[in-house]
TORGUVEX-908086 format. One record per atom (N, C-alpha, C): y, z, x; residue in one letter. Coordinates in steps of 0.001 Angstrom, whole numbers, padded with zeros to 6 digits, always signed. Layout:
TORGUVEX-908086
YZXa;...
end
This chain:
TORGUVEX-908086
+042510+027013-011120x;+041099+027362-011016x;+040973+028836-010615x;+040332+029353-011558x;+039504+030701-011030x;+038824+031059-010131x;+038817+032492-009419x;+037352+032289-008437x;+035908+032838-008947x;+035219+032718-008078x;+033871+033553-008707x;+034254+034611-009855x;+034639+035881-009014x;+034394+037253-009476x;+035355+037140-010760x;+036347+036700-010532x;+037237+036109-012400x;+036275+035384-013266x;+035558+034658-013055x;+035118+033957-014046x;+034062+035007-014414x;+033322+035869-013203x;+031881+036521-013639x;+032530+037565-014419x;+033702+038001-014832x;+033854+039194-015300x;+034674+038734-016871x;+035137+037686-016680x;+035448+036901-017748x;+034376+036572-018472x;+033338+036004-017959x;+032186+035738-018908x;+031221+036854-019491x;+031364+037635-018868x;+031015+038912-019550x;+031621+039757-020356x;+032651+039764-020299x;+033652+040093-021560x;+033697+039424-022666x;+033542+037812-022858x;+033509+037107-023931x;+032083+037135-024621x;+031253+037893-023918x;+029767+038032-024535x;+029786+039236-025524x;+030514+039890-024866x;+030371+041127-026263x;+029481+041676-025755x;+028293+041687-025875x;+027012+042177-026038x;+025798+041199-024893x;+025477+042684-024361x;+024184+042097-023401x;+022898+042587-023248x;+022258+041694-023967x;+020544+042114-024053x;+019957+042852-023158x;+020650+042468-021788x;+019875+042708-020454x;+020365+044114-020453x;+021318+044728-020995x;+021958+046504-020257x;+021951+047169-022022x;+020714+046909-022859x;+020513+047116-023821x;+020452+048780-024230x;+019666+049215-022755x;+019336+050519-022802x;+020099+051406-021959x;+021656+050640-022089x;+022141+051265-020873x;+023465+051956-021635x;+024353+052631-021173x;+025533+053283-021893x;+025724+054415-020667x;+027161+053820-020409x;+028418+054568-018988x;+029296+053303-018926x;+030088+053935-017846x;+031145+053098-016948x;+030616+052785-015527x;+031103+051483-015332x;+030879+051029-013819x;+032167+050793-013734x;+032408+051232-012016x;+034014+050625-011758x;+033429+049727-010165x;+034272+048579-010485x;+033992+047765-009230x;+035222+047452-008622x;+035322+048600-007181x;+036340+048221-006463x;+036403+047345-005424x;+036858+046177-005542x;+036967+044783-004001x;+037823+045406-003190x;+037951+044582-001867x;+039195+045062-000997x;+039115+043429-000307x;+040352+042966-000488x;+040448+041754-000030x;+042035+041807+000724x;+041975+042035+001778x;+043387+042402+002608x;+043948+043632+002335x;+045178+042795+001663x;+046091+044461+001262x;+045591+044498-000284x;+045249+043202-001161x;+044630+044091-002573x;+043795+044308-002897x;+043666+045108-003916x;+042182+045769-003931x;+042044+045796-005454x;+040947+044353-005552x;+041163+044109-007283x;+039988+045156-007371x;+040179+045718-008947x;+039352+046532-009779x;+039102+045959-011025x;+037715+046561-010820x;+037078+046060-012807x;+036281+047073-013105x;+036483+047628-014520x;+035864+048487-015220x;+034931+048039-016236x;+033812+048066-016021x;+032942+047828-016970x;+032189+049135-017834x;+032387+048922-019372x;+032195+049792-019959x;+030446+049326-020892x;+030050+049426-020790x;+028551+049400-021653x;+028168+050302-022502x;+028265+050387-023862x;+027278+050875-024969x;+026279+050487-025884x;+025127+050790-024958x;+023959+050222-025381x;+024090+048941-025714x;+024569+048273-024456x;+024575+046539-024525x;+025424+045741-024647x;+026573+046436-025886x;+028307+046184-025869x;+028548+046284-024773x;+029209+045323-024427x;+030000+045394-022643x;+031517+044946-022766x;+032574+045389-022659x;+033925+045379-022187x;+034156+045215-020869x;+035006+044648-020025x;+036020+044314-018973x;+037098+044574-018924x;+037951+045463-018237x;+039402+045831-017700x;+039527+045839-016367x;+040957+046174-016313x;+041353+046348-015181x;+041447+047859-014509x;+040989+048800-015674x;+041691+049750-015674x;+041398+051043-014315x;+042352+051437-013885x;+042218+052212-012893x;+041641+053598-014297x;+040027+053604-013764x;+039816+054982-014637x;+038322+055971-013937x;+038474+056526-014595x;+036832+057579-013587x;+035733+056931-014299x;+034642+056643-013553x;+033459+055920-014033x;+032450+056503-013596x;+031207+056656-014519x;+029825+057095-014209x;+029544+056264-012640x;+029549+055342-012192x;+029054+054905-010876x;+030413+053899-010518x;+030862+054218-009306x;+031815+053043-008540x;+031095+052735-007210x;+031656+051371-007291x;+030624+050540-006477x;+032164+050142-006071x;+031940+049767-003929x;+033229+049236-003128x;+032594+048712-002021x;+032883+047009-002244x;+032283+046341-001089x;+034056+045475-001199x;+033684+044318-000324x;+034769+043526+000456x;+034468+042177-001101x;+035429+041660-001715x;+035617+040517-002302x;+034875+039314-002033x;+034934+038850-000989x;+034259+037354-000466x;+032837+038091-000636x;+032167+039384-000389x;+030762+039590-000980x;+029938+039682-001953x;+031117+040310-002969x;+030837+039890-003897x;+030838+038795-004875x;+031820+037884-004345x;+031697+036120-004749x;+030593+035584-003933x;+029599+036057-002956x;+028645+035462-002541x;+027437+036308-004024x;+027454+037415-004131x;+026702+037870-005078x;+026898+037124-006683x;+028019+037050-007027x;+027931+036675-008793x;+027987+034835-008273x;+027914+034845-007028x;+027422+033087-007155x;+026149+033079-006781x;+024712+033961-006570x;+023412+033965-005957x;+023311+033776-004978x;+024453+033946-004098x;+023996+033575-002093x;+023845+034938-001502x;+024168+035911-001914x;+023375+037027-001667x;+022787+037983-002775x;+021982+039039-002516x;+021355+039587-003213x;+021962+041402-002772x;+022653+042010-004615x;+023320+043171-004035x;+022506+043995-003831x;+020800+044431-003760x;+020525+045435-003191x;+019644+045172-001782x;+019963+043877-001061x;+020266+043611+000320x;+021169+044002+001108x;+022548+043918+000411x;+023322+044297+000828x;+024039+045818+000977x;+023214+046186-000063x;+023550+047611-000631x;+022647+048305+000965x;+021434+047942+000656x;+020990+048481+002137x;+021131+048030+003910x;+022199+047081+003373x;+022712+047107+005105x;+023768+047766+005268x;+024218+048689+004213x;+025544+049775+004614x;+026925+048872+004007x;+026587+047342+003711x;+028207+046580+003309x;+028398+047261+001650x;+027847+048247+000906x;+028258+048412-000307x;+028167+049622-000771x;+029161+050592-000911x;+029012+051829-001066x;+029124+052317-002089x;+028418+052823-003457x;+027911+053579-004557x;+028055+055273-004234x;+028604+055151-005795x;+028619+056979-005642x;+028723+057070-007266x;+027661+058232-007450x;+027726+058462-009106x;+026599+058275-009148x;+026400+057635-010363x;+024958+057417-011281x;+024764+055730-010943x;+024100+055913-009767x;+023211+054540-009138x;+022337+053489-009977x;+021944+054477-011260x;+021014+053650-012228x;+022020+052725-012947x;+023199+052937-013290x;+023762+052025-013720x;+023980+050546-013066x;+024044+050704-011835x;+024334+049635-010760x;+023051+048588-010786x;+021806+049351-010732x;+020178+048781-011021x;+020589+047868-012302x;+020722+048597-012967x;+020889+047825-014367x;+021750+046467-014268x;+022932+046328-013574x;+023944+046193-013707x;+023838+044802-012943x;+023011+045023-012050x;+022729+043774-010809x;+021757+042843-011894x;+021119+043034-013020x;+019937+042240-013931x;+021340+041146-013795x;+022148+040956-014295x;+023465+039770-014382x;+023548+039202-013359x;+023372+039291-012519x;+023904+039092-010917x;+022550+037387-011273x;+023142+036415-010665x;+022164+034949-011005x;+021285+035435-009529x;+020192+034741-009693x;+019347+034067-008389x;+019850+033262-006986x;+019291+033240-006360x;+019831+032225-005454x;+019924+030561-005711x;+021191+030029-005400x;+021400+028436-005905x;+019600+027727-005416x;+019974+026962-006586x;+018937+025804-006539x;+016996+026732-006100x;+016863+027483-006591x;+015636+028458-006352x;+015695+028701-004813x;+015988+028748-003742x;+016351+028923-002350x;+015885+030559-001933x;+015256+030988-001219x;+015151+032201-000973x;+016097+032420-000011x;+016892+033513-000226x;+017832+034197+000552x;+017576+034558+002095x;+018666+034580+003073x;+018140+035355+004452x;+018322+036617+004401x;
end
């Protein structure tokens, strides 16, 4: 079994193409830190085409929070620009991509409003 953030980046790779980041075109790099590793994902978007790697590369916006937060985010138990403004998620680059980028990110389970 997979965890969250594997499957959310897996399922976005097998889409090809996403309506929702239609108007969008850059790189996002998403760095976790979960102990000593520190998984990375590169998301590439052209105008809606979306790719997934691993690849250690320079990206229009990198985004670096802790792993278990972001498996609370691509599962809807938190919300990333909650978190973005309590200081747990640090952005640098072109921020509009990240806006965009969170449209994927699901709701909270079962309609539930978040704390």
């Amino acid at each position: 079994m997979t965890d969250p953030t594997t499957e959310f980046f897996k399922d976005l790779d097998a889409r090809g193409h996403e309506p929702l980041l239609e108007k969008a075109t850059g790189t996002l790099r998403i760095d976790l830190s979960n102990g000593k590793r520190r998984p990375r994902w590169l998301v590439t978007v052209k105008k809606g085409d979306v790719t997934v790697s691993h690849a250690n590369a320079k990206a229009d916006c990198v985004v670096r929070m802790d792993q278990a937060l972001f498996e609370q985010i691509v599962t809807g138990k938190e919300n990333a620009t909650a978190a973005m403004l309590r200081g747990l998620v640090a952005v640098e680059g072109n921020s509009q991509l990240l806006v965009l980028f969170q449209r994927l990110f699901p709701g909270p389970p079962n309609g539930r409003k978040q704390s």
